[in-house]
N, C-alpha and C positions, 0 to 999 in steps of 0.2 A: 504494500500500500504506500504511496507517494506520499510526504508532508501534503501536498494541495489534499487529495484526498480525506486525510485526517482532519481536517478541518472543517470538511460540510460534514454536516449534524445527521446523525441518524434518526428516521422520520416513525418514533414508536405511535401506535395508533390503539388507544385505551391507556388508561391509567388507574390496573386493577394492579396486582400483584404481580403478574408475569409482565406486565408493562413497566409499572415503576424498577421492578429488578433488574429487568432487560437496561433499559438508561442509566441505573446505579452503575452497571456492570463496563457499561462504554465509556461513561464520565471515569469511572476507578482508574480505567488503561488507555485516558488519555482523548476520548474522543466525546465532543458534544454532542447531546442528545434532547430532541426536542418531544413532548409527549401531548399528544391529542388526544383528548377526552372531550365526548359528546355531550355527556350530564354537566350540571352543575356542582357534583361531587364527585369524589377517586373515592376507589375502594375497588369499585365493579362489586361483583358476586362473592368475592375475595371476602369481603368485608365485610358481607352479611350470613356468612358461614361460620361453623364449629371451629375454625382455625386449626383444624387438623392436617399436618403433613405428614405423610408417607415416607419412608427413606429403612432402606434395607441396610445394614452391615454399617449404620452409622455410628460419628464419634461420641454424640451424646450418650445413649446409652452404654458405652465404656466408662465414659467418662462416670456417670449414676453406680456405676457398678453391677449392668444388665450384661452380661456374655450370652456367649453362644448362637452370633448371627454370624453370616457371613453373606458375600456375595452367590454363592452357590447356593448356600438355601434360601436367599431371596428369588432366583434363579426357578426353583426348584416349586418355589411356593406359586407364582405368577403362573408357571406352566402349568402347573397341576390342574388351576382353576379355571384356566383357560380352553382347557381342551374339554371341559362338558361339551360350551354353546360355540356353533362357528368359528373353531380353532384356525381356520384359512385366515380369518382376518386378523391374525397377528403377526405383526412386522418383528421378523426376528433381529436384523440387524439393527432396529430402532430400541428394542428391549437391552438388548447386549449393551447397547450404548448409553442407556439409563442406569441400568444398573449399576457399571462400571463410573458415571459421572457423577452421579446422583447425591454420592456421602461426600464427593468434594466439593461438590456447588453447596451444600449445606454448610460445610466449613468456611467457605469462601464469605456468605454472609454473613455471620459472626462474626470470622477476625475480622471483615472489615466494620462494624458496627451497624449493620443492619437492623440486626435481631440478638438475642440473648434464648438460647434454647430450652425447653426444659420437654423434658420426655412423659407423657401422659401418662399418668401412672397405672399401674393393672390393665391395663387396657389390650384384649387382645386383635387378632386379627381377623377381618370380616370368617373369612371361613376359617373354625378350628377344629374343622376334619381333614383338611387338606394337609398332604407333604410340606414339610416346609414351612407350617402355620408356627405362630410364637404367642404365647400367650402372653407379654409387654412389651416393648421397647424400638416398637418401630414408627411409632405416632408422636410427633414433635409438636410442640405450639410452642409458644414465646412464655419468657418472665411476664410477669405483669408491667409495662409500663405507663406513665403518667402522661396523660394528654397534654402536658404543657410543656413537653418537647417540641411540640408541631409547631408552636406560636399559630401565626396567623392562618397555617395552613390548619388548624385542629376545628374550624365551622366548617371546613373544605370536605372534612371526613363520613362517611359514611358512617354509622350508630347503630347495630344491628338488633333490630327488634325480635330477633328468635332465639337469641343465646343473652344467659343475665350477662351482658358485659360487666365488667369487677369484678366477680366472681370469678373461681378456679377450677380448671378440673379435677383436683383434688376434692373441693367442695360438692361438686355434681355428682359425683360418683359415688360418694358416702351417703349423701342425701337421696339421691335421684335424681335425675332431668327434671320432670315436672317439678318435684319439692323445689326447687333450687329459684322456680319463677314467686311463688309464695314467702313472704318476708313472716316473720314472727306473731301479726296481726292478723292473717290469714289474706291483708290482700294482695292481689297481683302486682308483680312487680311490673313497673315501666319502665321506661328506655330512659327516665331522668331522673331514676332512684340512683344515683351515681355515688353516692357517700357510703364508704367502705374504710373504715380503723383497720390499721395492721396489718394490708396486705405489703411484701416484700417490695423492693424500693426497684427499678430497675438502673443497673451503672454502665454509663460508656465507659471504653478504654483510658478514655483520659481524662479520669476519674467526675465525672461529671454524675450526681447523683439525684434521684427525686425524691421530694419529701416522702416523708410516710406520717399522713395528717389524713386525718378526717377533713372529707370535704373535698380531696383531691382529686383526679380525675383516671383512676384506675381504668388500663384498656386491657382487654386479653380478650378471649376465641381470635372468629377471624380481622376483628373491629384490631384489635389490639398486634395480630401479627402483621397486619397491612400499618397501622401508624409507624411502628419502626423501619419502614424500607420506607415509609413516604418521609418522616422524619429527612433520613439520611440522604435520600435523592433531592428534596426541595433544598438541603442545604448547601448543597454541590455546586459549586459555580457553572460547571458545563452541564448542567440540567434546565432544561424551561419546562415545565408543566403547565399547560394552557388549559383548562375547563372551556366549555361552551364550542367546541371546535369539532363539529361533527365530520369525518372524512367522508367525501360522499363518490372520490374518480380516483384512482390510481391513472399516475402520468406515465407514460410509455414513450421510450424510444427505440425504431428497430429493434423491437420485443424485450427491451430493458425496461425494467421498473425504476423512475429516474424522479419519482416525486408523488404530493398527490395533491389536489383540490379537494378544500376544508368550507365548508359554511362556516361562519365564526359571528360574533356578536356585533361586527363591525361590516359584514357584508364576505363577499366571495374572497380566498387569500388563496394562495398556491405555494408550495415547497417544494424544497429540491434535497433529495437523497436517498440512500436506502430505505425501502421502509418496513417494518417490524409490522405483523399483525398479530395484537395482542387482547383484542377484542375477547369477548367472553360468546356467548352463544345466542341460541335465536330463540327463546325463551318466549318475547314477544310478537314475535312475528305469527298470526294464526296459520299463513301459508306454508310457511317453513313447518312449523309444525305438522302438520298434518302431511307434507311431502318428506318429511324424514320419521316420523312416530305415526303416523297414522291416524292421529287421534284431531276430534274435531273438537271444537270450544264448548260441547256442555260434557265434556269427558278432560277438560284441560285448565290449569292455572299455571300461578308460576307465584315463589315467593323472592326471584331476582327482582333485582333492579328494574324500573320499567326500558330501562339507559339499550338492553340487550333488544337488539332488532335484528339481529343478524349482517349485521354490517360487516363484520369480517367472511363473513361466506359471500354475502353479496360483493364485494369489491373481489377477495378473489377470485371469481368467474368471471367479473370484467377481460381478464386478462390470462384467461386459458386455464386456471388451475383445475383441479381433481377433486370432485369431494368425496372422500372413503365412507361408506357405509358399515355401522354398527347394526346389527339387529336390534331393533327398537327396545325388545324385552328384556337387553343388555343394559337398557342406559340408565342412569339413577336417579329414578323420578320416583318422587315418594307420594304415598296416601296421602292425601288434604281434603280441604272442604274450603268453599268460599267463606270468608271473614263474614262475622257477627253484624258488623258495619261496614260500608262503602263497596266500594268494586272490588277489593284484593281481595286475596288468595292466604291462607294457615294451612298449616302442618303441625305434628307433633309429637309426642312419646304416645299421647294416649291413646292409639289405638295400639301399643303395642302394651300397656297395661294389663293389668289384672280384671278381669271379671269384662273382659271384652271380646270380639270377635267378629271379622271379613266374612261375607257371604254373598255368593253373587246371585240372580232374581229367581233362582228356582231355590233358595233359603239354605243354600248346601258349603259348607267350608271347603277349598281348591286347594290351600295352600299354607306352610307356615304361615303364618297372619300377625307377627310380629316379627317381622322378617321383610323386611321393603325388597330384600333381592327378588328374595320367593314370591314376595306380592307381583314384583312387576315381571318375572322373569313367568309367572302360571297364567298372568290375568291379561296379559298380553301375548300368549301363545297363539302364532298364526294358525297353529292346527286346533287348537281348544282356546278360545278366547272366551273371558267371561265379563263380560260389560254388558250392562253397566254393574257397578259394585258397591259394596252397603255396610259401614262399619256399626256394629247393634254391640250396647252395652244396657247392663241394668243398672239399677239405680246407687249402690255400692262402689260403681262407677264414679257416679256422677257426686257421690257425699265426700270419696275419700281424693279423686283426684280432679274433678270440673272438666272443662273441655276447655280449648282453647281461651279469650277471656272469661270466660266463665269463671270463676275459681270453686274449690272445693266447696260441697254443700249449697253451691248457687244455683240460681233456677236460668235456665236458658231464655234465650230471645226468644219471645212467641216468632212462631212459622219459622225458626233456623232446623229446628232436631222437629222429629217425630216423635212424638211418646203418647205410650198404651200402657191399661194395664195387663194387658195380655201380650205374649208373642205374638198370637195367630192376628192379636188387632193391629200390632205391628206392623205385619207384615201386609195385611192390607192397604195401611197409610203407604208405606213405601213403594208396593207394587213386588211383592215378593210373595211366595208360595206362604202363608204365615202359618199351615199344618207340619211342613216341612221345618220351617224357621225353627219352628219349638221342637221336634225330635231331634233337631240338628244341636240346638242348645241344652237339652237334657244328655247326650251323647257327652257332648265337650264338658260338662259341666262335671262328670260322673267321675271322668279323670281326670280334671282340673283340681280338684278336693285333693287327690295326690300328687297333685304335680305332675302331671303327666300327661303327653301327646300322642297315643300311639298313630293319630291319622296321618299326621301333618308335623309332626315335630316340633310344635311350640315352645320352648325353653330351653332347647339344646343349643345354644350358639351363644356362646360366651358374650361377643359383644354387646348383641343386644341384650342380654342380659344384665349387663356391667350400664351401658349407654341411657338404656331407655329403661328398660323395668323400676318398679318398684322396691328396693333392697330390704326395704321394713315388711313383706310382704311373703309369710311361709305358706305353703313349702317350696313353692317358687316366684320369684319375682315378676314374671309374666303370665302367671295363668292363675285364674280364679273363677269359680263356677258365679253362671249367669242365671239368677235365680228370683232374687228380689225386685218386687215390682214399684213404680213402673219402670216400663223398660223405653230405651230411646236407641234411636237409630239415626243415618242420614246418607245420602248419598254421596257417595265417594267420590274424587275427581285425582286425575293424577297432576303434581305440581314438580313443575320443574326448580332447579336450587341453581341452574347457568350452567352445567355440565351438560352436554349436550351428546359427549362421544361420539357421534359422526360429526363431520364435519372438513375442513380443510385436509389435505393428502401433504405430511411430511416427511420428510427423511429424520433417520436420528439426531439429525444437526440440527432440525430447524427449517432446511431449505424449504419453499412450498414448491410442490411436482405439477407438472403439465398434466393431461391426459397420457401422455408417452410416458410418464413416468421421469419425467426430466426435470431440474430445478428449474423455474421461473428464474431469471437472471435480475437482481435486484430488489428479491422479493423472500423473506424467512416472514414465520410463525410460531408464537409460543400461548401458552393455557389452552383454554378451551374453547377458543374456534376453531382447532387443529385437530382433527380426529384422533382418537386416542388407542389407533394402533399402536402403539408400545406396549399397552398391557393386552390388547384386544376386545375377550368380553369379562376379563377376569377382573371388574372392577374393585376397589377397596378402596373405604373413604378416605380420604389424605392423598390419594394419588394423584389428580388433578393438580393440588396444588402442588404435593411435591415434586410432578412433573412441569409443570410451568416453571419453578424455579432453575429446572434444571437444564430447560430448553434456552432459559434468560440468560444464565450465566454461557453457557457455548455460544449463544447467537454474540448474547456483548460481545465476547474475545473476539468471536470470529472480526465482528466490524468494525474491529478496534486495530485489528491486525497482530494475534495475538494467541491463532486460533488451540483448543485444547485438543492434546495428543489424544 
């Protein structure tokens, strides 16, 4: 790369996590990087997540005193899961190349003051029947830091409304997911209950340290691991972070990607450089949707950002690229229900609760049911699909843990749930077999009293066990006979969280591919508008982001001139 070269600014396009990283990463080694974001806030989808990272045979967990990973049983664990569903769609030399980069791109943030790691505790891995599964130490999130690192950038930040931000995973996990939204008084917590005593202080290298006061501005899930890469990229001199700059044309010259045209607040603007897609997914798009999932808008939400339009798939087809296809019933869209109030979209632990249960219109259980794999991997099967779908709990439900704002012991929004005092009347309101409903809940119910699934396997998978159940709750965390009346129900909608899994066609570096299979000349990819060929359909939460991170760090070197062996 020539000094002239070094000099025009890499053109990153979003400013979620795999975007701000990408820019940190070409600022670090020298090269300016300018970053377009379309919303009024960074974060992306980044920032409205668990803040869970993914990373196989990494140093954090040495460092906690977790052994016994290596790259080969990371290796080991991805393949195994991968070969159920559409094992063809996995890019082997894109996985080889994750794994092997993966614990250094993670190191690479740290020493440089990005992030401060802390390894989630007990926490195992999606699947722990699989070769290769570990029951802790491969799920990263940040120390807790204080929002008044950001200065002027910390109104700029995304606030997530699905995870208690200030709070710990060490906290949720002891308590429970749900518990963890509920303060001391029983009510729900908000997004500006922000006052937290005694959590740990987070310190840069150069001894820079933040208070530990009540009243401070505690960040952590994904709120928290996106402020320290926003942090350290706003403070960079060769960083510009522009909001409001939606990209709407990638610029071409004889088939080089050599810029792109932005809408901005001031009118049309054009730049010139490489450019980085770092956009998140088509979350909002109803077309996209439904030409990559199948699914139409009264089977469909999303609890991203509304920022996600699919603008990173759109602009790559401008210009020839590939979009790799995931089998729909691969990609990680969870149970929800439309919000209590307004047009959004909720999700949450509680159907993966106790004394609950999935059933689709003829009243019949398909699948583990607190299990989002198993939800979307049975209820989206092209050969047995069952839509539409109905989460029914009784009212032991509704006393000990509420439903979305609802909180425990509270009565629902008239016309949100259905409630009967019977199944069978249930099942009427709903549009479900309601003779069947109630054999179906007398069945589950019988072996729920032991803890037990023999249909479906409810309680066998550690994570969600750990994640979502209930821990006060014997004799197992997620299962509880559905008995007490009345009982309620609603229908089901799948919501997306900006993971999208298909999408953009890359190589392990990043490059984005032609239809021929060739890089676009002037054109990489990093998160999740990039198909996530690297794991295939073997998805596990944190992989997205820990793959973003790791696509950020090789693309920066790369365009930095710098590239990693």
């Amino acid at each position: 790369m020539s000094d002239n070269e070094e000099q025009i600014p890499v053109l990153v396009v979003g400013a979620g996590l795999s975007g701000l990283s990408t820019a940190l990463t070409c600022a670090l080694n020298g090269r300016p990087a300018i970053v377009l974001e379309a919303a009024e806030l960074v974060g992306g989808a980044a920032a409205y997540s668990g803040g869970q990272v993914w990373c196989g045979d990494n140093h954090v967990a040495r460092r906690e005193g977790i052994e016994g990973d290596s790259k080969a049983l990371t290796e080991t664990y991805i393949r195994d899961v991968a070969s159920h569903l559409a094992p063809e769609v996995l890019d082997e030399q894109a996985l080889l190349r994750w794994i092997d980069v993966s614990p250094r791109a993670m190191q690479y943030f740290e020493d440089h003051d990005a992030i401060r790691w802390t390894v989630i505790p007990g926490l195992a891995d999606y699947h722990n029947e699989a070769k290769g599964a570990l029951p802790q130490g491969r799920y990263l999130t940040n120390e807790v830091v204080d929002g008044s690192v950001l200065g002027e950038w910390r109104d700029k930040l995304r606030y997530s409304p699905y995870f208690p931000v200030g709070r710990t995973y060490r906290e949720l996990l002891e308590k429970g997911r749900r518990a963890t939204y509920v303060d001391e008084s029983g009510e729900e917590r908000s997004a500006t209950k922000r006052s937290h005593a005694g959590l740990p202080a987070f310190g840069l290298s150069d001894g820079t340290e933040f208070e530990k006061v009540a009243g401070s501005d505690p960040l952590t899930y994904g709120t928290g691991v996106v402020a320290g890469f926003l942090a350290r990229a706003a403070a960079h001199e060769l960083v510009d972070i522009r909001t409001e700059h939606r990209v709407v044309e990638l610029l071409t010259e004889d088939g080089v990607v050599v810029g792109v045209r932005a809408d901005t607040p001031d009118g049309t603007a054009e730049l010139r450089g490489p450019v980085v897609l770092a956009t998140s997914t088509y979350d909002w798009d109803p077309e996209l949707v439904h030409e990559i999932l199948g699914l139409t808008e009264e089977n469909w939400g999303s609890v991203a950002p509304e920022s996600l339009r699919g603008d990173g798939i759109r602009l790559a087809r401008q210009v020839g690229a590939q979009i790799a296809r995931i089998p729909a019933n691969a990609t990680p869209i969870l149970p929800g229900w439309r919000s209590q109030v307004g047009t959004g979209f909720g999700y949450g632990p509680e159907y993966a609760m106790p004394h609950s249960m999935i059933v689709d219109r003829h009243g019949n259980r398909y699948c583990n049911d607190s299990y989002w794999v198993d939800i979307c991997r049975r209820t989206l099967d092209p050969d047995d699909t069952h839509l539409p779908f109905f989460l029914v709990w009784d009212d032991q439900h509704r006393v000990k843990y509420g439903l979305a704002a609802t909180p425990p012991g509270g009565d629902y929004p008239e016309g949100w749930v259905q409630s009967a005092d019977t199944l069978e009347e249930l099942g009427d309101l709903l549009g479900i077999d309601g003779e069947q409903l109630a054999r179906t809940a007398e069945r589950f119910s019988e072996f729920a009293e032991r803890g037990e699934d023999p249909d479906w396997g409810r309680g066998t998978v550690d994570y969600v066990n750990k994640f979502a159940g209930d821990p006060d709750n014997t004799p197992s965390p997620v299962l509880g006979p559905i008995v007490q009346a009345p009982f309620h129900g609603i229908r089901l909608r799948f919501v997306g969280t900006g993971i999208g899994t298909s999408g953009v066609r890359i190589d392990g570096d990043g490059h984005v591919l032609d239809e021929g299979g060739k890089p676009v000349p002037g054109l990489h990819a990093a998160g999740s508008v990039a198909a996530l060929t690297t794991t295939g359909t073997a998805y596990n939460s944190g992989i997205a982001l820990g793959r973003g991170l790791t696509l950020a760090y090789l693309v920066g070197h790369e365009l930095s001139g710098d590239p990693i062996a």
